[in-house]
VOSE-861244 format. One record per atom (N, C-alpha, C): residue number from 1; x, y, z; atom name; chain. Coordinates in nm, 4 decimals. Layout:
VOSE-861244
 num     east    north       up atome chaine
 NUM        X        Y        Z    CA      A
...
END
This chain:
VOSE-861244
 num     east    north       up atome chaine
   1   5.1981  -0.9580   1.0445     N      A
   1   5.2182  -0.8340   0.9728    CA      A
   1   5.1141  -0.7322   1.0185     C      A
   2   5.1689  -0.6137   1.0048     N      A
   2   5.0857  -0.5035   1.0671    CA      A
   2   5.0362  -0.3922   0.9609     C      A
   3   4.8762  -0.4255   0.9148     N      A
   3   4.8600  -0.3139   0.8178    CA      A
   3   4.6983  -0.1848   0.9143     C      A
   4   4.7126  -0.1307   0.8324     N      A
   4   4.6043  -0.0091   0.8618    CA      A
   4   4.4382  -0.0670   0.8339     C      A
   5   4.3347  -0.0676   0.8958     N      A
   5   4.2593  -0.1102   0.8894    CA      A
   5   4.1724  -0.0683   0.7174     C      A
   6   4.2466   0.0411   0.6680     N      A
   6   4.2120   0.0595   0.5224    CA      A
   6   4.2862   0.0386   0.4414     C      A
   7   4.3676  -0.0397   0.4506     N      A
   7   4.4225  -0.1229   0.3671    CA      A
   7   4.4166  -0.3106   0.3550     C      A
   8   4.3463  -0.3510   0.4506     N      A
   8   4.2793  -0.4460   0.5205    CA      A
   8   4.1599  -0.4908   0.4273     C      A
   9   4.0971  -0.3289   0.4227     N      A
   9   3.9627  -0.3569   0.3901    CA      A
   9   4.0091  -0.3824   0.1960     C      A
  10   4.0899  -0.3528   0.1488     N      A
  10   4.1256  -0.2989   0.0516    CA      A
  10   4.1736  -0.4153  -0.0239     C      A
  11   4.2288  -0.4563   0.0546     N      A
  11   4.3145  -0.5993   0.0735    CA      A
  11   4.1730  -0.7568   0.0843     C      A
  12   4.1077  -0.7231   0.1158     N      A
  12   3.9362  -0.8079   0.1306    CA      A
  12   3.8856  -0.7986  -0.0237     C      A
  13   3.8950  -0.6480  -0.0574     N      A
  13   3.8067  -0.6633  -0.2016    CA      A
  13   3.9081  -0.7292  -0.3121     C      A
  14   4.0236  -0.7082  -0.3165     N      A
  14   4.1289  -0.7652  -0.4070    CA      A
  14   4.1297  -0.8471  -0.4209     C      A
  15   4.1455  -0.9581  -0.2644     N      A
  15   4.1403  -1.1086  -0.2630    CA      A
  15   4.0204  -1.1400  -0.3198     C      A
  16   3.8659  -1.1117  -0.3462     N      A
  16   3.7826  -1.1330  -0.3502    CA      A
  16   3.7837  -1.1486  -0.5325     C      A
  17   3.8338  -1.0285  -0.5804     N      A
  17   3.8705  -1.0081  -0.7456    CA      A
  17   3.9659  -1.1164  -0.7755     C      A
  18   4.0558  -1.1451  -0.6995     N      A
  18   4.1420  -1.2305  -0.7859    CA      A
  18   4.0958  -1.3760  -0.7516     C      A
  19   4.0154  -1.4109  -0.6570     N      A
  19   3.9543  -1.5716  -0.6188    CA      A
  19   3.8635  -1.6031  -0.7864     C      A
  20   3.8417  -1.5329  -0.8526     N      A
  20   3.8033  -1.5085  -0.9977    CA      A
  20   3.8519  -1.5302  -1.0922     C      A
  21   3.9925  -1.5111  -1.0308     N      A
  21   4.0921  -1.4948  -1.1800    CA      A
  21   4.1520  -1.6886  -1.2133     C      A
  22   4.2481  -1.6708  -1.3200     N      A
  22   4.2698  -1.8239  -1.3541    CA      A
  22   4.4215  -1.8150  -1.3030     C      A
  23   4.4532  -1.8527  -1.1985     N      A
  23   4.5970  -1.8328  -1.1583    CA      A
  23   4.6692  -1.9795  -1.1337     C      A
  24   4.7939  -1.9583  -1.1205     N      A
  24   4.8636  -2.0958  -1.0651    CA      A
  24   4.8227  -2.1041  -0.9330     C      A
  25   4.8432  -2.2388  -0.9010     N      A
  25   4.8293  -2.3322  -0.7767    CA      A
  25   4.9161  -2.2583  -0.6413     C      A
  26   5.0074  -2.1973  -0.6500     N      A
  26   5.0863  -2.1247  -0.5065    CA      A
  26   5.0170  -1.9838  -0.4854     C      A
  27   5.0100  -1.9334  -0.6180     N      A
  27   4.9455  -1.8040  -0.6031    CA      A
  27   4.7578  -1.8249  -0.5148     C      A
  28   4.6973  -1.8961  -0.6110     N      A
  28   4.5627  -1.9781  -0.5309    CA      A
  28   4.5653  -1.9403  -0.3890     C      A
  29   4.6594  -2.0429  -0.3604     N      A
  29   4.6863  -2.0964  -0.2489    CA      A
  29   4.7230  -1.9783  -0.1481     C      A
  30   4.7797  -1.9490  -0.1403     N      A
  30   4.8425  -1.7577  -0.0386    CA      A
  30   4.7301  -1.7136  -0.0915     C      A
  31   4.6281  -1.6562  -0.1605     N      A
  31   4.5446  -1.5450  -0.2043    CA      A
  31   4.4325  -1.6284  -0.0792     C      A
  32   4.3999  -1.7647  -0.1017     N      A
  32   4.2636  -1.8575  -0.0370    CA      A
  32   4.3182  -1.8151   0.1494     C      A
  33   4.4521  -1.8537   0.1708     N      A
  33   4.5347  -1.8403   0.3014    CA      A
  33   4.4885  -1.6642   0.3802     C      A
  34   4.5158  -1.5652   0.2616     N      A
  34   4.5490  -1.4473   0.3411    CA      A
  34   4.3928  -1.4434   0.3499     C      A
  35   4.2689  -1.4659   0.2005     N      A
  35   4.1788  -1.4062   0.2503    CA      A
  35   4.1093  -1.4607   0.3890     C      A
  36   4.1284  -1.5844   0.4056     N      A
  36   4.1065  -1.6441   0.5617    CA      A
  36   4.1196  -1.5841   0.6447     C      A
  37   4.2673  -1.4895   0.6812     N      A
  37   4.3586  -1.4413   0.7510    CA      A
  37   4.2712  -1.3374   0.7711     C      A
  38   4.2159  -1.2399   0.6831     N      A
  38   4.1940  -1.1241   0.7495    CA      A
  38   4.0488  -1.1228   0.6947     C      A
  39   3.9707  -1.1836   0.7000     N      A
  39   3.8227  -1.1611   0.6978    CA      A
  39   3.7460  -1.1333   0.8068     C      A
  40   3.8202  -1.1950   0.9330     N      A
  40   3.7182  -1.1579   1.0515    CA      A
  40   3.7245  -1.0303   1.0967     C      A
  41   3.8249  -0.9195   1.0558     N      A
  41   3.8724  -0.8156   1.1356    CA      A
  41   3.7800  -0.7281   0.9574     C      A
  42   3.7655  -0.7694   0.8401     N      A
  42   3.7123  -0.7020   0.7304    CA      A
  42   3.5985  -0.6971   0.6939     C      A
  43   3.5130  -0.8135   0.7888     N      A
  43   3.3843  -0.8344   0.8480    CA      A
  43   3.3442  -0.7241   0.9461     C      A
  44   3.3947  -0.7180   1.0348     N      A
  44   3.3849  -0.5792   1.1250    CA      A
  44   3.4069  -0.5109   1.0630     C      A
  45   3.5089  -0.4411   1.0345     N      A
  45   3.4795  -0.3019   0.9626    CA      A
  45   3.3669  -0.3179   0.8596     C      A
  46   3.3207  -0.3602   0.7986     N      A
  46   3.2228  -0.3674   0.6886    CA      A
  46   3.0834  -0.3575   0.7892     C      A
  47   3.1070  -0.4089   0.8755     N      A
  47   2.9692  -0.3968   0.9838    CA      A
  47   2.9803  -0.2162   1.0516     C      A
  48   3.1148  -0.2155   1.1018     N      A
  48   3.0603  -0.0824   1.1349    CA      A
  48   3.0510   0.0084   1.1051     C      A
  49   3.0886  -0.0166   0.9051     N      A
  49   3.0465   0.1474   0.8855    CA      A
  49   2.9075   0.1163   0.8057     C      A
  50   2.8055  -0.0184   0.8226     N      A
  50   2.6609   0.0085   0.7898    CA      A
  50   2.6247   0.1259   0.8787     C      A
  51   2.4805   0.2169   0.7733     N      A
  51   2.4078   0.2933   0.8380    CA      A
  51   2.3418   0.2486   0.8831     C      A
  52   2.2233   0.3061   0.9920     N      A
  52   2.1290   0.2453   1.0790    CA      A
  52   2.0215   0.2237   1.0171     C      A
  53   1.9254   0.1757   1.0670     N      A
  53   1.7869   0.1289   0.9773    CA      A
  53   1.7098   0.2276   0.9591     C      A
  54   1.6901   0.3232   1.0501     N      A
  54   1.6465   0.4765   1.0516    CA      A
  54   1.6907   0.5204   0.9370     C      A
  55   1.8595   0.5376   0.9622     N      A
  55   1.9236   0.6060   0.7983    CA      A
  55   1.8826   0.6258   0.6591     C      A
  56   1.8574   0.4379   0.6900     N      A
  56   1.8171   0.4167   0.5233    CA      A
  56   1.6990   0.4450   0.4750     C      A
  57   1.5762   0.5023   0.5826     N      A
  57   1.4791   0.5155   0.5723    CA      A
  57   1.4764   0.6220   0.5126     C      A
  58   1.5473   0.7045   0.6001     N      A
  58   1.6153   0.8523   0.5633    CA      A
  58   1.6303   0.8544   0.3945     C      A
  59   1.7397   0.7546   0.3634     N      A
  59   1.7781   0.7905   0.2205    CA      A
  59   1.6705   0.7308   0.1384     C      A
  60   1.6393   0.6322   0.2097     N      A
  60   1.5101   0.6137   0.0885    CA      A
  60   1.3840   0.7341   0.0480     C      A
  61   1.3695   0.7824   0.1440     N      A
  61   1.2736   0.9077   0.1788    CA      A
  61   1.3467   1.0017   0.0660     C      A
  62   1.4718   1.0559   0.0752     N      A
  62   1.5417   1.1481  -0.0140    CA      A
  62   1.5214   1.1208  -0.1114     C      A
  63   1.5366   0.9924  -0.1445     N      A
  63   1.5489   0.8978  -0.2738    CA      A
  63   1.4121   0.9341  -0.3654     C      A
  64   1.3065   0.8810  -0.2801     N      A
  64   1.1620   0.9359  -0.3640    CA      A
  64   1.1311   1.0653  -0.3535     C      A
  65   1.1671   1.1103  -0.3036     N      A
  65   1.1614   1.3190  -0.2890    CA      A
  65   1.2229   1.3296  -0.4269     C      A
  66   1.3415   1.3193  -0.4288     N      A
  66   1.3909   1.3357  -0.5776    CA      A
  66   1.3209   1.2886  -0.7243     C      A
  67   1.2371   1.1688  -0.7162     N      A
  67   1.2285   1.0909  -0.8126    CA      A
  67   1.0635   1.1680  -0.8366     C      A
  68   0.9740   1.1782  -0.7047     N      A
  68   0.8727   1.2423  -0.7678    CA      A
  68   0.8740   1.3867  -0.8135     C      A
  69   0.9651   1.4265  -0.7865     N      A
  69   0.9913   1.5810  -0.7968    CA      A
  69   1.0696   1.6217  -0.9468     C      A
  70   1.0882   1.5327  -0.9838     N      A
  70   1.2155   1.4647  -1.1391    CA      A
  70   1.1167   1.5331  -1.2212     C      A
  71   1.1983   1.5537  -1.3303     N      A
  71   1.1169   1.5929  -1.4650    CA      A
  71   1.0323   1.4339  -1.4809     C      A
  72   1.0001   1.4106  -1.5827     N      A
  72   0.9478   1.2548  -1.6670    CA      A
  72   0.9778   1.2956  -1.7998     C      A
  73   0.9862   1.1320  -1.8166     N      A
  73   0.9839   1.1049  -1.9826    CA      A
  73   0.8487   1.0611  -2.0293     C      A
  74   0.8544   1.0225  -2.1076     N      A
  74   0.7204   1.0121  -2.2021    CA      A
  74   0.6564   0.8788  -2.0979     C      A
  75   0.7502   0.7847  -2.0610     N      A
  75   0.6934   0.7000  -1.9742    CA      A
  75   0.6585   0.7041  -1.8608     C      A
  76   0.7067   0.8212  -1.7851     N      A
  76   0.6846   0.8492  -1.6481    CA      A
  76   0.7945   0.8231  -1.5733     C      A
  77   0.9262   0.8150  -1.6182     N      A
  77   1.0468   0.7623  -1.5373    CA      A
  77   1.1415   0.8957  -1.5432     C      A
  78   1.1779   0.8902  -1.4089     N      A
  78   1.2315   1.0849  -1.3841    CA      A
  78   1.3830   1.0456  -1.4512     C      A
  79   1.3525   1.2044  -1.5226     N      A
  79   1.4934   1.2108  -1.5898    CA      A
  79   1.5907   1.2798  -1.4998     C      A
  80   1.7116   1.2251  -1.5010     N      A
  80   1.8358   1.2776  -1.4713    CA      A
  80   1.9737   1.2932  -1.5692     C      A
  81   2.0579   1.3608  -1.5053     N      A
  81   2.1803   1.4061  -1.5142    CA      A
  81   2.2928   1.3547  -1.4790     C      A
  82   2.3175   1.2501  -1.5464     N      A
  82   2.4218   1.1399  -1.4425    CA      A
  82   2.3212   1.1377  -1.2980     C      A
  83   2.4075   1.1331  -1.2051     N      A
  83   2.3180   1.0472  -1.0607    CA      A
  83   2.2707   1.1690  -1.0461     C      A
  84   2.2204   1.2850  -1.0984     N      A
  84   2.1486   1.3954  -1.0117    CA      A
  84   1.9773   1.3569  -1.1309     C      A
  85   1.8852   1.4018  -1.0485     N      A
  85   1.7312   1.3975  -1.0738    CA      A
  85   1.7173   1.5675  -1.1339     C      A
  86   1.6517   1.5662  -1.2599     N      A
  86   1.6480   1.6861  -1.3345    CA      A
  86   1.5223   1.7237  -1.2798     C      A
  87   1.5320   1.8147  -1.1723     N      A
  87   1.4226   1.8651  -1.0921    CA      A
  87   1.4198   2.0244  -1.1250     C      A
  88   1.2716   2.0213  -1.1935     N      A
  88   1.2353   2.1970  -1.2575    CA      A
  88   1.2166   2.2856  -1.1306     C      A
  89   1.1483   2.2533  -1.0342     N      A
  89   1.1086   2.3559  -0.9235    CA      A
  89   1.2133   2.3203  -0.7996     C      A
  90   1.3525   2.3846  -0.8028     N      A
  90   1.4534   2.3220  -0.7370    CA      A
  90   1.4444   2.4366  -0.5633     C      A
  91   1.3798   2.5158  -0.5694     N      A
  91   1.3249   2.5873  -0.4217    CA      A
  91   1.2504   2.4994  -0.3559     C      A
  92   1.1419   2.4646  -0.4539     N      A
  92   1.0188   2.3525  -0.3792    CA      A
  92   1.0877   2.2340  -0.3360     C      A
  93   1.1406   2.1081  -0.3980     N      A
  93   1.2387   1.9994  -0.3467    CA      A
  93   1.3566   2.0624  -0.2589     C      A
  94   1.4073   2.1355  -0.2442     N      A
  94   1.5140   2.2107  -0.1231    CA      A
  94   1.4272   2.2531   0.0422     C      A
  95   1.2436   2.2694   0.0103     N      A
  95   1.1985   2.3020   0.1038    CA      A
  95   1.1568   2.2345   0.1762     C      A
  96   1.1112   2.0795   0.0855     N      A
  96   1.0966   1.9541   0.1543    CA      A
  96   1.1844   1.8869   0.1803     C      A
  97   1.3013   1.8855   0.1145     N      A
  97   1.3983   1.7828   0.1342    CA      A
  97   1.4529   1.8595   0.2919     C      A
  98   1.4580   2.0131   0.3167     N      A
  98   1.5132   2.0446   0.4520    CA      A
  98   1.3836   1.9761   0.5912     C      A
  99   1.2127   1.9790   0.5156     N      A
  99   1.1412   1.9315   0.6079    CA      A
  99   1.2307   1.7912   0.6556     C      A
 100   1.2680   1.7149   0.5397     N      A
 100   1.2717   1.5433   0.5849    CA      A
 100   1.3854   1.5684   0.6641     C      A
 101   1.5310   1.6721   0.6356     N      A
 101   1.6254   1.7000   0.7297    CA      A
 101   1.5924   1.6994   0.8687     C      A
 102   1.5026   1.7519   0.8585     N      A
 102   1.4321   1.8358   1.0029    CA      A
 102   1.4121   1.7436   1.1150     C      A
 103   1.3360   1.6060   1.0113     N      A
 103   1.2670   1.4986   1.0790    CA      A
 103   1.3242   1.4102   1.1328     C      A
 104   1.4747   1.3756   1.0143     N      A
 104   1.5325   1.2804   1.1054    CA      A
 104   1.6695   1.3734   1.0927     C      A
 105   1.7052   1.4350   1.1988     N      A
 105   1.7935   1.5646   1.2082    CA      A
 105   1.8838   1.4515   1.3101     C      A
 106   1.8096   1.3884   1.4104     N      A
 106   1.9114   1.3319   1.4614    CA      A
 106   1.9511   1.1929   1.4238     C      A
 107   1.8956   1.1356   1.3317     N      A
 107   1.9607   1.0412   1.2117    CA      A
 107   2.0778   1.0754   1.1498     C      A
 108   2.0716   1.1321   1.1365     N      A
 108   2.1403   1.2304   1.0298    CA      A
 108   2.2517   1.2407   1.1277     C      A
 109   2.2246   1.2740   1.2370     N      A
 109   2.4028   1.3233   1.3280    CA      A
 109   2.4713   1.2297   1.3479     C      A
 110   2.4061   1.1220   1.3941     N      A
 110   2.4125   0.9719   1.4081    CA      A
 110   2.5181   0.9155   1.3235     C      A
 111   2.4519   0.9160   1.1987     N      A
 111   2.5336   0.8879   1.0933    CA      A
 111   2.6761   0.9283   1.0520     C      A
 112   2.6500   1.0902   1.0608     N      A
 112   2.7814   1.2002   1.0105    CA      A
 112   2.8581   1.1478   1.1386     C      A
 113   2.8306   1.1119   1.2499     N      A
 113   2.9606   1.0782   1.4136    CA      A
 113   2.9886   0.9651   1.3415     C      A
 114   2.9248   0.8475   1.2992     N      A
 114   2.9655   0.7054   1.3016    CA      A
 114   3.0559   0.7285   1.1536     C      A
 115   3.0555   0.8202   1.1032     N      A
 115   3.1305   0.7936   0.9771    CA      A
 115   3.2624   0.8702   1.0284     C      A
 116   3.2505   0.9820   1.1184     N      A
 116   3.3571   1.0528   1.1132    CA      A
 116   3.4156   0.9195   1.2366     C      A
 117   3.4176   0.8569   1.2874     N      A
 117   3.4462   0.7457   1.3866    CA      A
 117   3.4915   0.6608   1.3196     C      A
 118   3.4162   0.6176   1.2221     N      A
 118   3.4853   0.5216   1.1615    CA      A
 118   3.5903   0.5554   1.0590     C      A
 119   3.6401   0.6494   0.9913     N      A
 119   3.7509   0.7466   0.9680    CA      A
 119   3.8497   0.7135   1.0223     C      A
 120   3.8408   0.7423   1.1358     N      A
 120   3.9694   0.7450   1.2459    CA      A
 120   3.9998   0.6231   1.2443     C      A
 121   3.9114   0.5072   1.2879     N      A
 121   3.9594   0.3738   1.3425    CA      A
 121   4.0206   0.3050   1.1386     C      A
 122   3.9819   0.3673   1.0413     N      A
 122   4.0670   0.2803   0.9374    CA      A
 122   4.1991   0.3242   0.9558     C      A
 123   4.2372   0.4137   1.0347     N      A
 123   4.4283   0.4630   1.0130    CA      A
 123   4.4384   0.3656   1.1035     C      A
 124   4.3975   0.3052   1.1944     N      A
 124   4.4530   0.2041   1.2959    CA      A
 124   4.5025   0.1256   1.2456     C      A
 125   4.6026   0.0326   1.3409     N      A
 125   4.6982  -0.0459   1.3088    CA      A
 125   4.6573  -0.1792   1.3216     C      A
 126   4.6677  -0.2839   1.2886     N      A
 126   4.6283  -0.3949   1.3158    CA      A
 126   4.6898  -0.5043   1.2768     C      A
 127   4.7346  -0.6109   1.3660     N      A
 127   4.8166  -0.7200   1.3718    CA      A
 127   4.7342  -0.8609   1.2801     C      A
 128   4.8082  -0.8395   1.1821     N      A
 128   4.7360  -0.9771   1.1191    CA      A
 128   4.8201  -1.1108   1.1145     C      A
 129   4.7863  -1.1969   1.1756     N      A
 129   4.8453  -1.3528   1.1470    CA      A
 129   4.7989  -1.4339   1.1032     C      A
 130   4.9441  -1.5208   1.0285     N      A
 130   4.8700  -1.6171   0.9637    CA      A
 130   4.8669  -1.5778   0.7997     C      A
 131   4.9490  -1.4977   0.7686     N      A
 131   4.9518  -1.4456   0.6325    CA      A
 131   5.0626  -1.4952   0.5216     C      A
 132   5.0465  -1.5262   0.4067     N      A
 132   5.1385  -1.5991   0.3040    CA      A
 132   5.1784  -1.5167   0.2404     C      A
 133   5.3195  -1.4903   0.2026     N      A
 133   5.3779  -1.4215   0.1034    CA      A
 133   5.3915  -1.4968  -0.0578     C      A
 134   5.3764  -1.4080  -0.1380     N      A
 134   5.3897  -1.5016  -0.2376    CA      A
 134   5.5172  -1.4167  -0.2880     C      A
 135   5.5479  -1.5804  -0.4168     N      A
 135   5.6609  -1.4753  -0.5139    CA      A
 135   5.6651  -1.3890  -0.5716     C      A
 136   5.6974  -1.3071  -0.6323     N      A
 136   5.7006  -1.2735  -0.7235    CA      A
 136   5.6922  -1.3156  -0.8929     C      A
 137   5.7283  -1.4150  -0.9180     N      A
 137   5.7135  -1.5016  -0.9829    CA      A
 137   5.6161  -1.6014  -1.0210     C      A
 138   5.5256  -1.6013  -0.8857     N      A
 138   5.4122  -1.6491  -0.9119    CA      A
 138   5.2589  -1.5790  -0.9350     C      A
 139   5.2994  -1.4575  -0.9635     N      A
 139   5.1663  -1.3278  -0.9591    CA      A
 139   5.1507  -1.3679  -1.1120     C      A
 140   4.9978  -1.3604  -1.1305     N      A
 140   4.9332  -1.3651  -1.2608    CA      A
 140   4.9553  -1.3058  -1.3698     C      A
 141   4.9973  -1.3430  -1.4900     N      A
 141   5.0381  -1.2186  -1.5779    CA      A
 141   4.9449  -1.1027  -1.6095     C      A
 142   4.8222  -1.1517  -1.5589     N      A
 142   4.7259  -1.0494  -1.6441    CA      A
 142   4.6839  -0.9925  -1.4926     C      A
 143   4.7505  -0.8842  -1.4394     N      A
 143   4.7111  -0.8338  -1.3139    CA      A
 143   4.6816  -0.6859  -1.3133     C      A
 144   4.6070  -0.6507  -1.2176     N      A
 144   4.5744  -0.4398  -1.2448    CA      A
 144   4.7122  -0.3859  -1.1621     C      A
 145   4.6777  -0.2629  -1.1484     N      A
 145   4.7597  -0.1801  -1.1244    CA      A
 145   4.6972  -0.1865  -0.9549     C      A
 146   4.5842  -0.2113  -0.9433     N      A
 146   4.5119  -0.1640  -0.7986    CA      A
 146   4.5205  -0.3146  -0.7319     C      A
 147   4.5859  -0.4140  -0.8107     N      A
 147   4.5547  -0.5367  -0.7397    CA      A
 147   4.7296  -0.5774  -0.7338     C      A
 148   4.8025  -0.5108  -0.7489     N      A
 148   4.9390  -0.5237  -0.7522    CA      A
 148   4.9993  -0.3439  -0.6617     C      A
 149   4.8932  -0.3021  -0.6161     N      A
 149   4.9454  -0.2372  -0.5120    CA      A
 149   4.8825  -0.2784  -0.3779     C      A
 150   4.7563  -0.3920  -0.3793     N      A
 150   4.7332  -0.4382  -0.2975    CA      A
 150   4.8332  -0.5032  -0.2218     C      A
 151   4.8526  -0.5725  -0.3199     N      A
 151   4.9573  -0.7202  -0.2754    CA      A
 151   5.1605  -0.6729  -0.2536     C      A
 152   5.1574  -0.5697  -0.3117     N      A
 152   5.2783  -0.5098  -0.2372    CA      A
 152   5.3559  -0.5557  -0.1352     C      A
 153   5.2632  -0.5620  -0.0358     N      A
 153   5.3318  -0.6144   0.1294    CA      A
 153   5.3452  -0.7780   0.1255     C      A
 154   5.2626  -0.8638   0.0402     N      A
 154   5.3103  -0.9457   0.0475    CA      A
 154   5.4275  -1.0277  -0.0626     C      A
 155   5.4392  -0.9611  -0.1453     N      A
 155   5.5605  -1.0150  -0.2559    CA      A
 155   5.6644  -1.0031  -0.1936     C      A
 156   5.7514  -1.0854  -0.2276     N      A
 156   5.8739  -1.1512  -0.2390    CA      A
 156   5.9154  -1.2055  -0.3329     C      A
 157   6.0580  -1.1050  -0.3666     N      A
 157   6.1638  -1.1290  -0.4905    CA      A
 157   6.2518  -1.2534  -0.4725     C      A
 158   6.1857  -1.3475  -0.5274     N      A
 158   6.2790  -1.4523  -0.4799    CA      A
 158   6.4271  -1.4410  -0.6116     C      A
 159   6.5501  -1.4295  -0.5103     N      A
 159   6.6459  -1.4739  -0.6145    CA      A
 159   6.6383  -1.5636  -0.7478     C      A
 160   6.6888  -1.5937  -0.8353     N      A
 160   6.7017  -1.6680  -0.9195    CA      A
 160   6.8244  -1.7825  -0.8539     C      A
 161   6.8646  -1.9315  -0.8671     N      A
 161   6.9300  -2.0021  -0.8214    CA      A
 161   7.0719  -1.9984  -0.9319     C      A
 162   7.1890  -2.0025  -0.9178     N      A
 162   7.2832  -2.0234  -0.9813    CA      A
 162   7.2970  -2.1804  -1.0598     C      A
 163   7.3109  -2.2267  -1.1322     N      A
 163   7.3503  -2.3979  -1.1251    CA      A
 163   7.4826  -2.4041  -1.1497     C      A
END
C-alpha cells in the first residue's frame, strides 16, 4: 500500500496509542503487524526533522533570555501568559534576543531549509509492505475520531454471511 510520508508518520503515533488500549486478539494482532511494517521508514522521518545540536543551543539560549527577562513571582519563577514569558521591558528582550539571532543567524537558516525540506518530502509517496487490514468488526468500541481516520486505509467491511 502506498501512503504519504505524513500520514505514515501519523499512522506511527496511532499505532503507538492503541498498543495501550484493551482490544481483541485480530485487532492486536494487524495494529503489532502494521506497526512493524512501517517503523523503519517513521524512524527516519522522525530523525530528519530533529534540529541540530547548535539549534537547540539556540533555543535553549532563547529559552533563558525569556525566563530571565520574565516578570517573577514572589518565588522567583517568571510569570507567563500561557507559553508566552510576561516580559515588562519588551524593546530590551527584542534587542538581545535579535543579538542571539545575529549569532547563530546561520543556525537558524539551517534549520528554516531543513524544515522547509522536510515539508516537501512528507507529501511523498511511499510503498509500504507487509501491512494487515483489519475488519471492521474487529475495531475497538471505545475508539477516537483521529484514530479511526488513521486506520481508514486499512478497514475492511467484511460482509455479513447468509446461513
Amino acid at each position: 500500500m502506498k501512503f504519504t510520508n505524513r500520514k505514515i508518520l501519523e499512522m506511527s503515533i496511532i499505532f503507538e496509542a492503541l498498543a495501550q488500549k484493551q482490544v481483541n486478539v485480530r485487532f492486536a494482532y494487524a495494529m503489532a503487524k502494521n506497526k512493524a511494517a512501517i517503523e523503519k521508514q517513521a524512524k527516519i522521518l522522525r530523525e530528519a526533522s530533529m534540529p541540530s545540536t547548535k539549534y537547540l543551543e539556540y533555543e535553549q539560549k532563547r529559552v533563558s533570555l525569556g525566563r530571565e527577562m520574565a516578570d517573577k513571582d514572589e518565588k522567583g519563577k517568571p510569570l507567563a501568559d500561557g507559553p508566552l514569558f510576561r516580559i515588562p521591558d519588551i524593546d530590551k528582550f527584542n534587542e538581545r534576543w535579535d543579538e542571539l539571532k545575529e549569532e547563530y543567524k546561520e543556525v537558524i537558516k539551517a534549520r528554516e531549509k531543513q524544515l522547509k525540506d522536510f515539508e516537501e518530502i512528507m507529501d511523498k509517496q511511499v510503498d509500504i509492505k507487509g501491512l494487515e487490514t483489519v475488519a471492521f468488526e474487529d475495531l475497538p468500541e471505545q475508539i477516537s475520531s483521529a484514530e479511526m481516520s488513521a486506520l481508514m486505509p486499512l478497514i475492511i467491511k467484511e460482509e455479513k454471511k447468509k446461513k
